[in-house]
Residue frames relative to the residue before (quaternion, step in Angstrom):
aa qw qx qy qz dx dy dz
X 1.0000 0.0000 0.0000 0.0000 0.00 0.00 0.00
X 0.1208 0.8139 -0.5563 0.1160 3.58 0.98 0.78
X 0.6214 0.5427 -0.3348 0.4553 3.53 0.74 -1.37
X 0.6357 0.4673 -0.5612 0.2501 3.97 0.18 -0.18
X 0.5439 -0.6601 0.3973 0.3325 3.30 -1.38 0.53
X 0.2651 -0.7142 0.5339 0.3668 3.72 -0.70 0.57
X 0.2136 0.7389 -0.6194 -0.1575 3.46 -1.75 0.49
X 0.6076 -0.6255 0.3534 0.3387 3.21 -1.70 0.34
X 0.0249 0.6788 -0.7268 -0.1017 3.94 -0.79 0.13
X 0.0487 -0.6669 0.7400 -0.0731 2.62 -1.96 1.31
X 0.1040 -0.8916 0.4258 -0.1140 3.17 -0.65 1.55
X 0.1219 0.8550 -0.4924 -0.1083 3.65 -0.65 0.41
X 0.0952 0.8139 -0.5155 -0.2505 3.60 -0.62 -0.48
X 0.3094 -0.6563 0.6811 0.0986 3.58 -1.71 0.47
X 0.0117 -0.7194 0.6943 0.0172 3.01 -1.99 0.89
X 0.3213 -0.7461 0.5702 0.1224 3.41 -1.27 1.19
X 0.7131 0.0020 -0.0678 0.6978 4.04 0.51 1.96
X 0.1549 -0.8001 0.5768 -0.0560 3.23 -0.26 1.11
X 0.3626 -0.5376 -0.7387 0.1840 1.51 0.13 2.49
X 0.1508 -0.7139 0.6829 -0.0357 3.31 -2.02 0.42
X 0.7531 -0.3869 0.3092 0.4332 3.31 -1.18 -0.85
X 0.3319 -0.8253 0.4543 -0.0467 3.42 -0.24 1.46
X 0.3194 0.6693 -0.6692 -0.0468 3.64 -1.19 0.11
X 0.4344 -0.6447 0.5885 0.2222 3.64 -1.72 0.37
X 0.0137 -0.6381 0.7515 0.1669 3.42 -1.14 -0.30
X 0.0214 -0.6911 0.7212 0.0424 3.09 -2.54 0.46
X 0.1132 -0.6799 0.7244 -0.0155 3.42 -1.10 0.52
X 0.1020 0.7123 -0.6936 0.0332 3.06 -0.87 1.48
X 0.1940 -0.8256 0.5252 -0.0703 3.49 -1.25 0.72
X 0.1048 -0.8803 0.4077 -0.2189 3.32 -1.03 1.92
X 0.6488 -0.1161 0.2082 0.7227 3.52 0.03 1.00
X 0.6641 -0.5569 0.3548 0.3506 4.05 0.21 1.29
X 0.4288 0.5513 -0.5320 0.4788 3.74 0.96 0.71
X 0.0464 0.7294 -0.6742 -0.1063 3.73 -1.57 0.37
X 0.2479 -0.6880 0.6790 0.0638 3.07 -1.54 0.64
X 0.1151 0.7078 -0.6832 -0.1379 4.09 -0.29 0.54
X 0.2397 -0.6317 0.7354 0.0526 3.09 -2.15 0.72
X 0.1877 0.7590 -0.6233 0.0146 3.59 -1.41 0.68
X 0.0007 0.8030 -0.5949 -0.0355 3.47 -1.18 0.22
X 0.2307 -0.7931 0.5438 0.1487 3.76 -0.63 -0.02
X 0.1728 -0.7025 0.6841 0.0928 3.65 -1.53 -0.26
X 0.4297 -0.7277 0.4925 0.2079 3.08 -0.88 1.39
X 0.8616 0.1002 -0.1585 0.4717 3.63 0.74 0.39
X 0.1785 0.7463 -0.4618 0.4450 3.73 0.41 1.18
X 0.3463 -0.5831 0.7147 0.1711 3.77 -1.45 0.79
X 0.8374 -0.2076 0.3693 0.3454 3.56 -1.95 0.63
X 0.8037 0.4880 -0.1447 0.3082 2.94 -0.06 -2.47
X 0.7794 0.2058 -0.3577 0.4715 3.81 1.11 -0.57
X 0.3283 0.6492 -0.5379 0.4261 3.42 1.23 0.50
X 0.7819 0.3869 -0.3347 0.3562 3.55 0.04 -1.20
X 0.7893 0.4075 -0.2374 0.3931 3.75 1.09 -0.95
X 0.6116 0.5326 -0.4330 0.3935 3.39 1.46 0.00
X 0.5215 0.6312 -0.3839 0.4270 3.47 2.02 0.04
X 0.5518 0.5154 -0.3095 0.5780 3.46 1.15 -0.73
X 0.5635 0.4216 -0.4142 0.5771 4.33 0.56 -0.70
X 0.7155 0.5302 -0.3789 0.2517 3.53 -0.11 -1.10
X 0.6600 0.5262 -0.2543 0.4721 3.16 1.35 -1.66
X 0.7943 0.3501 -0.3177 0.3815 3.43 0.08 -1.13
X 0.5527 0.4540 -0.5257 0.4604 3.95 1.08 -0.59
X 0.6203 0.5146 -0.4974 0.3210 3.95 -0.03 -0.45
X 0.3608 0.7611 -0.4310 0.3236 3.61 1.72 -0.80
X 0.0423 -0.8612 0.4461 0.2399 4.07 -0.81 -0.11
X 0.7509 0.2512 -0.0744 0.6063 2.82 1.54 0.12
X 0.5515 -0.5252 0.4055 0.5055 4.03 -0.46 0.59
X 0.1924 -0.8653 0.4590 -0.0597 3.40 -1.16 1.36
X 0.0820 -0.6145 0.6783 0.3946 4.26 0.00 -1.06
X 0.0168 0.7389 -0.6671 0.0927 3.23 -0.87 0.89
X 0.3175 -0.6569 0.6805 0.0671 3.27 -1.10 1.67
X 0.1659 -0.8639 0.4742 -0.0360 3.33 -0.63 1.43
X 0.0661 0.8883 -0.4546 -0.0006 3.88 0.37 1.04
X 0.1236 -0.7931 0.5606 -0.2036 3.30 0.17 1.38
X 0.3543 -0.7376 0.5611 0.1251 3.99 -1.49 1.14
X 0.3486 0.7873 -0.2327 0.4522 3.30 2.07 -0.42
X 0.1079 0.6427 -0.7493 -0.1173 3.73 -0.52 0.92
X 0.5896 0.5164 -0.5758 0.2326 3.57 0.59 -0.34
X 0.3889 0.5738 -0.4484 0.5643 4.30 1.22 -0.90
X 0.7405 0.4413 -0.3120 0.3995 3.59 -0.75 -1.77
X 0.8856 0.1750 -0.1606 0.3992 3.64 -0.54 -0.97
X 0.2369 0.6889 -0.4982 0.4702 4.03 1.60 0.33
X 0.7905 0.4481 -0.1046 0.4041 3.37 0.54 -2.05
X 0.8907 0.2011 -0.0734 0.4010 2.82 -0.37 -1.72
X 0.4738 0.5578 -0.4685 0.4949 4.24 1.01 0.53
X 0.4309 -0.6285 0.5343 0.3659 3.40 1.05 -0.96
X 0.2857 0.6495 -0.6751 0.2019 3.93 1.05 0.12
X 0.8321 0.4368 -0.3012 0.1612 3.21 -0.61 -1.78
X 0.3902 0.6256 -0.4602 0.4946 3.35 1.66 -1.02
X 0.7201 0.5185 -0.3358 0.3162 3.34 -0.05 -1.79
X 0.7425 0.5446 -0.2524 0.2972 3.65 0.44 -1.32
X 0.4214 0.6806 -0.3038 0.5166 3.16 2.16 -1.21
X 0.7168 0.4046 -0.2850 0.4912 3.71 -0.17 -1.69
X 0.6928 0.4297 -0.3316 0.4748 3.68 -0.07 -0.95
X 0.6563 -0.5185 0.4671 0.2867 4.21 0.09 -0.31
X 0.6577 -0.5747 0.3828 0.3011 2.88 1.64 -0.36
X 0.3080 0.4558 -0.4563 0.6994 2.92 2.33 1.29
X 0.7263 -0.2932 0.6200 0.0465 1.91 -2.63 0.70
X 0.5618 -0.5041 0.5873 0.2922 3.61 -1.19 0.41
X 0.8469 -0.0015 -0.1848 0.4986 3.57 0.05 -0.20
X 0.7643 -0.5251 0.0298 0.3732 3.29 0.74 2.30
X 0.3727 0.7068 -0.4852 0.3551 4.30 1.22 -0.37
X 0.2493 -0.6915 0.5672 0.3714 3.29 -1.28 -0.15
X 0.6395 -0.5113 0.4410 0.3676 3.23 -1.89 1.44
X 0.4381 -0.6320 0.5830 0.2622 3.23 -1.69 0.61
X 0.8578 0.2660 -0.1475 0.4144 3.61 -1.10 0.19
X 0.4625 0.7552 -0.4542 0.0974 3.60 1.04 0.25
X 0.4007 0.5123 -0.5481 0.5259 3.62 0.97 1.00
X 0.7482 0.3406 -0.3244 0.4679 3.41 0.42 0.31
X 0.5462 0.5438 -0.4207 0.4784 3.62 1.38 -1.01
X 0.5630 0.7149 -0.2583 0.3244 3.37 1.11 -1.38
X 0.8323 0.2323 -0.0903 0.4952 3.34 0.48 -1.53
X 0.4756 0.6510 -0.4629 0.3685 3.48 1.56 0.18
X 0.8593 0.3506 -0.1328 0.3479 3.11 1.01 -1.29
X 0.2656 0.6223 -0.4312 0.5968 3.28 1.68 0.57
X 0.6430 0.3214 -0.3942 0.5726 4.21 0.25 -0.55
X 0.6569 0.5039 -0.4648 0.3140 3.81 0.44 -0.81
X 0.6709 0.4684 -0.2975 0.4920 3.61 0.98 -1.16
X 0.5752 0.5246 -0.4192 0.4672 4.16 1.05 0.18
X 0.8678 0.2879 -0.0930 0.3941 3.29 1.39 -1.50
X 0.3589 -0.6263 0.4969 0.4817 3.81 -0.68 0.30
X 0.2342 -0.7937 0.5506 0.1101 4.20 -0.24 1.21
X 0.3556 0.7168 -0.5726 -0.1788 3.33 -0.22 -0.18
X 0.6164 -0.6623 0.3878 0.1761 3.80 -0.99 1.62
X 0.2517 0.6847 -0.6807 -0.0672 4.17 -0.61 0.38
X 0.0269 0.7762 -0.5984 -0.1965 2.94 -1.53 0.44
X 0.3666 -0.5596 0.7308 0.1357 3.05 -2.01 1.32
X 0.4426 -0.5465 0.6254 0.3381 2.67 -2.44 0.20
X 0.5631 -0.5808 0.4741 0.3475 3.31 -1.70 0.91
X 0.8746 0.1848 -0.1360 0.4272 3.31 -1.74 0.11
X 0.6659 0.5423 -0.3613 0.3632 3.82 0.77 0.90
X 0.8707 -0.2299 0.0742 0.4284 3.19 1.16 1.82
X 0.6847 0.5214 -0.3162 0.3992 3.39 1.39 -1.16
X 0.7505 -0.5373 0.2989 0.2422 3.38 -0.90 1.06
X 0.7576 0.4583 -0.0729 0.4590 3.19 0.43 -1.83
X 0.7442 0.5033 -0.1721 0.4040 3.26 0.86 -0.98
X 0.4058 0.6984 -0.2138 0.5494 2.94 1.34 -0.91
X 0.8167 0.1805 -0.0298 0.5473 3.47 0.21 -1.26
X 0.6501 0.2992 -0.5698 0.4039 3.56 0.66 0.71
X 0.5589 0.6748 -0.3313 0.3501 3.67 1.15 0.27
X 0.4901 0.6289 -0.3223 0.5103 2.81 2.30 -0.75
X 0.6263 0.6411 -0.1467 0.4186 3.24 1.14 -1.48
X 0.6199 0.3941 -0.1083 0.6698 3.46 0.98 -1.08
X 0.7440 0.3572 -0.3811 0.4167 3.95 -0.17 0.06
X 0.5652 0.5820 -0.2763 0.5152 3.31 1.55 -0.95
X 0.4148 0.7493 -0.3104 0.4126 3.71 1.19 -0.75
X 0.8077 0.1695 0.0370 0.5635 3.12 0.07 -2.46
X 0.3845 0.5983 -0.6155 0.3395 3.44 0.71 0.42
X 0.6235 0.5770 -0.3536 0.3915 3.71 0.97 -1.52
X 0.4888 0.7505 -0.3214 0.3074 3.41 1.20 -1.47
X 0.7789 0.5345 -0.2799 0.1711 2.84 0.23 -2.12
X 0.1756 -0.8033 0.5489 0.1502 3.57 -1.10 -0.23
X 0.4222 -0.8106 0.3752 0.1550 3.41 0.13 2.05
């Protein structure tokens, strides 16, 4: 699969009350082209903020990709690459010590894009300067800003 095209996604999301009003951001980036995406929910936690940014990015994808994934999320980051969500999948959608997994309409449809895309997972800290991120929080605050109720 050499011939696929590599891009970057950068993804963040934000919630106002956890849970509360919510929005995501994404920045995805190609051969020095970008494209940012965001959206929100007037009632939603962080956790589906950050992974419906990462869904958002890769569904906007048209074609199988390598995507360099840069994400402030350890809860996304270590889901994946630890093997949790896999884990939560096999199990029904428990937890290791029998709970149910949070978010598995999203873990669900996250990892269904992974098995389309080549993912490969970095993680940065949030709010420490990095560009991209930066601006998908802008993107993602501006969201739950709409959310909010004055």
């Amino acid at each position: 699969m050499s011939d696929m095209k590599t891009v970057e996604l950068f993804t963040d999301g934000a919630c106002s009350g956890n849970p509360g009003p919510g929005g995501w951001g994404a920045i995805l980036r190609y051969n020095g082209i970008e494209k940012e995406l965001s959206g929100g929910e007037e009632n939603t936690t962080n956790n589906r903020m950050e992974l419906t940014a990462v869904i958002k990015g890769l569904k906007a994808l048209k074609t199988p990709c390598k995507v360099l994934l840069c994400t402030d999320s350890k809860y996304v980051c270590d889901g994946v690459t630890k093997g949790w969500a896999e884990g939560w999948r096999l199990r029904g959608w428990r937890k290791a010590d029998g709970k149910p997994a949070l978010n598995p309409d999203l873990w669900e449809e996250l990892l269904n894009l992974l098995d389309t895309h080549e993912v490969e997972i970095n993680w940065i800290k949030g709010h420490n300067g990095h560009e991209e991120n930066e601006r998908c929080d802008r993107l993602a605050v501006k969201e739950t800003n709409f959310f909010k109720k004055d």
